[in-house]
N, C-alpha and C positions, 0 to 999 in steps of 0.2 A: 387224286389218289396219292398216297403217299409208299414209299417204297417198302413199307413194315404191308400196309395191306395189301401191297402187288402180294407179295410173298404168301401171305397169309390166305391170299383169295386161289391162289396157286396150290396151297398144301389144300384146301379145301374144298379144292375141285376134286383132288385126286383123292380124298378121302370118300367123297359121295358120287364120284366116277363107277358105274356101273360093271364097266369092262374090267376096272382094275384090280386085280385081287391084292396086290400090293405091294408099295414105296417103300426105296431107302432112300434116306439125302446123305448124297455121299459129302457134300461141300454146300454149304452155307455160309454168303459172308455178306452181310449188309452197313452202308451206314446211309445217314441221309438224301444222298444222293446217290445212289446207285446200288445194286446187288447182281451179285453172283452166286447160281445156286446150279446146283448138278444132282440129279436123282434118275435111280435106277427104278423101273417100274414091271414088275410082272403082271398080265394082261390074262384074262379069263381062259384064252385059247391055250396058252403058257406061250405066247412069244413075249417078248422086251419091246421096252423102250426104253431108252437113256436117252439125255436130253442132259443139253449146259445152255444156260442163259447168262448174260450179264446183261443188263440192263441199267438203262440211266432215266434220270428224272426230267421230263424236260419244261423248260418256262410256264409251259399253261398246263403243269400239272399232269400231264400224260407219262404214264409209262411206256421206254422203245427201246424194245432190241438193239444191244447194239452187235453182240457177235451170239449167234445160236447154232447150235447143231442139236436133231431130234434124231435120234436112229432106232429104227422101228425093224425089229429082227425076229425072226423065226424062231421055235425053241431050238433050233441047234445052232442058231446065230447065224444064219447064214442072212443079208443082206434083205429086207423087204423095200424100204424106202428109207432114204434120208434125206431129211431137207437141212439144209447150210448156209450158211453166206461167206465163207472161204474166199481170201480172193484169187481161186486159181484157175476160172474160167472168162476171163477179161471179154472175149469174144460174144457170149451168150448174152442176147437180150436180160435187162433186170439186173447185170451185174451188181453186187454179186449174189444174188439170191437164187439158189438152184437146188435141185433136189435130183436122186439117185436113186432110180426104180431098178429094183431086180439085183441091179449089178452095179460095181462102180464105176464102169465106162459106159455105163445110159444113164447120160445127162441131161436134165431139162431146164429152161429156164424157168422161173416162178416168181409171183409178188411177195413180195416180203411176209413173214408168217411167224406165227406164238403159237404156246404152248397150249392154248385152249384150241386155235383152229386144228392144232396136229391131233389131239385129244377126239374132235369131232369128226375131222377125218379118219381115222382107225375105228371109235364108235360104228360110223354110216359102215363102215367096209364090212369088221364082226358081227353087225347085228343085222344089216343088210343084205351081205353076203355080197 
């Protein structure tokens, strides 16, 4: 995959995304090897999600995170989750992939994660309940 379809498979999902009633990309910047893209996203419930990815290309063709932040917020913005790889919990298993339930001092540690898993997880939670 190359970094034009990462992006492309990205705008794409959130165009035929169920939950999403609808994107802005506040920052798009790509070249060959790597992109950065940032987009706000209104959610059927009406909470958010913002999300920044960079991402780089790597030897056998794969796309990988390399810094993300998802913030998945309420409609008055108050905090629901965020997942991150910051590095300011050196101590937590997975460093530094963590995420932030509820509040910003409930920290968990996490496997590294994209923008389609965060998509899937917010999906199961709205339609699931």
């Amino acid at each position: 995959m190359t970094i034009d379809e990462y992006i492309s498979t990205v705008k794409e999902r959130l165009i035929d995304e169920e939950i999403v009633v609808s994107f802005h990309i506040v920052r798009e910047r790509t070249t060959p090897n790597d992109a950065h893209l940032r987009v706000r996203v209104v959610l059927i419930d009406e909470n958010h999600l913002e999300f920044s990815e960079y991402v780089r290309l790597a030897p056998d063709s794969s796309i990988s995170p390399v810094t993300y932040s998802y913030h998945w917020s309420d409609a008055n913005h108050s905090l629901i989750c965020r997942w991150d790889n910051a590095l300011h919990y050196p101590t937590l298993p997975n460093f530094p992939h963590h995420m932030h339930r509820g509040e910003e001092n409930n920290v968990e540690s996490t496997e590294p994660i994209h923008i389609f898993a965060v998509l899937d997880t917010i999906r199961r939670e709205l339609i699931n309940g």
